[in-house]
C-alpha positions, 0 to 999 in steps of 0.5 A, a space after each residue: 915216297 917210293 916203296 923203296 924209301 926207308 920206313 922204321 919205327 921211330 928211336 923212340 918205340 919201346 924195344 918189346 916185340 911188335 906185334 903186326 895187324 896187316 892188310 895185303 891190299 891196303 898196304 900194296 904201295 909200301 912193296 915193290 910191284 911184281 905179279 907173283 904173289 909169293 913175292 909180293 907176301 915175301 916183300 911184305 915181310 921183309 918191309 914189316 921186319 924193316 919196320 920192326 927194326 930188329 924188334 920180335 915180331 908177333 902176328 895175330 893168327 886168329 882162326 874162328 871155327 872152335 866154337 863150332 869145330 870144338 877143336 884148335 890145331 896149333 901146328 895145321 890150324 891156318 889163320 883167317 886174318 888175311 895172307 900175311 899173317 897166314 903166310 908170316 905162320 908158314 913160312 916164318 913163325 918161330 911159334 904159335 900160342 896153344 889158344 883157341 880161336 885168338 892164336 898168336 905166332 911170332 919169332 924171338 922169344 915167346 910170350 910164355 913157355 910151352 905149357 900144359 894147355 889149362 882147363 880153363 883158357 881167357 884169351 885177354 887175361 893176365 896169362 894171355 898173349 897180351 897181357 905178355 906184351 904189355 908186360 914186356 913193353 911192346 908196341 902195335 904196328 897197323 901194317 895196312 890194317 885199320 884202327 880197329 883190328 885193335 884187339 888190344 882193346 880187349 886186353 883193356 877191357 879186362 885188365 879193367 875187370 870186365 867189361 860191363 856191357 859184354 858177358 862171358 861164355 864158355 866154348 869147351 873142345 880141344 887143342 892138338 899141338 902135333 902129338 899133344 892133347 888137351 881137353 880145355 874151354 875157351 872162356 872170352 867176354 863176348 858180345 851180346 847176341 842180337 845187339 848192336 856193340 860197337 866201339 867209338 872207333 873214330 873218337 878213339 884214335 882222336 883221343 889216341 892220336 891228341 894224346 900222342 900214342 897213336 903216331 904215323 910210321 915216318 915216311 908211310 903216311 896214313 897207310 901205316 901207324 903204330 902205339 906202345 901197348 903200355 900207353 895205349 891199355 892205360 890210356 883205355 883203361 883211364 876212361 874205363 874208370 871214368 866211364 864204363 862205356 867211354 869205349 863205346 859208340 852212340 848207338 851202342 850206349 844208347 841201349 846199353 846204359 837203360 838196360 845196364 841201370 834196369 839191372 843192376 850188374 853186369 850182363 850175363 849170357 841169360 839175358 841174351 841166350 837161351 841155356 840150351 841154345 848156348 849149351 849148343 854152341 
């Protein structure tokens, strides 16, 4: 395979938006090689539109500094997620999500309209950013990136009524949008402070892959795959309803599910912070 060669998503990909992990670095031999780096970002782009195949694309644009900040800025606000995704938010992005530390940006049509930023925001729940994508039938693209930059999984999660083994906890601070000010809080199950809380990555993608979801872009190889959302959430969700912990990996089950039978609920933020020192954070 040259980087010239031809590489799309297959006929068969649902026509929702593509929403795009990317790795610059690991994706390198899907472009033409050139020494300047406005180039090499543009010719990354061009080679995910390609991908796309006249799909939306929708770029992950998280930034992690609200819970310390107490401040989100949709329009300055640069994404931490590597140079394609913060130079796809510059140079190309149509719009950006109003959500704390989990922003979204994308062209075509936006997952919801703009809107007022509400008191209380969940970043996988049935108003967010992924809850549109699986409603509108759209697919995941790992441009370079590996299997688990799959933030999905955290839509499954609560799509399948909370994780057990995470708990939720609340940032409170505000959203700028250029002229526009809203007072909010951020609220995300998180993982528990100080715990080992891993997914089974490895098994997952066998599972994903036997199943026939997760499938290599045709002519990319190993450096670029794909899934339909759909698919992909029902398929995590199935094995939540076997198992609470199907997601999770040896280690992490093995303190969870003793700790989880001792108490007789979900975790809550009490059991592994201290009220104050969250109040803090």
């Amino acid at each position: 395979m040259t980087p010239h060669a031809p590489i799309t998503l297959p006929t068969t990909a649902p026509a929702g938006p593509v929403l795009v992990h990317s790795d610059a670095l690991a994706a390198r031999s899907l472009v033409p090689r050139t020494t300047s780096r406005m180039e090499l970002l543009q010719a990354h782009l061009q080679r995910v539109a390609a991908i796309a195949g006249g799909r939306d694309i929708w770029v992950p644009t998280f930034n992690y500094a609200f819970p310390r900040s107490g401040v989100f800025n949709v329009l300055s606000d640069s994404s931490e997620l590597g140079p394609i995704s913060e130079y796809f938010r510059v140079s190309r992005a149509q719009w950006r999500t109003r959500v704390p530390m989990f922003s979204v940006c994308g062209v075509g049509v936006p997952p919801r309209p703009a809107s007022a930023v509400p008191a209380v925001v969940n970043p996988f729940g049935p108003e967010s950013v992924f809850a549109a994508l699986y409603a509108v039938n759209g697919s995941i693209l790992w441009y370079g990136a590996p299997w688990a930059a799959a933030t999905i999984i955290h839509f499954a999660e609560a799509y399948s009524g909370a994780p057990v083994y995470r708990y939720d906890k609340d940032f409170p601070g505000e959203v700028i949008d250029g002229d526009h000010r809203w007072k909010t809080i951020l609220r995300s199950h998180v993982r528990p402070m100080n715990r080992p809380c891993n997914y089974a990555w490895p098994r997952l993608y066998e599972t994903a892959a036997a199943q026939g979801i997760v499938q290599d872009v045709p002519g990319a190889r190993e450096r670029c795959f794909w899934a339909p959302v759909g698919d992909l959430v029902r398929s995590w969700v199935a094995l939540l309803a076997d198992d609470p912990l199907a997601l999770l990996d040896a280690e992490t089950r093995g303190w969870v599910a003793p700790m989880l039978e001792r108490l007789g609920r979900r975790f809550e933020l009490t059991d592994f912070e201290m009220v104050e020192e969250a109040s803090r954070t």
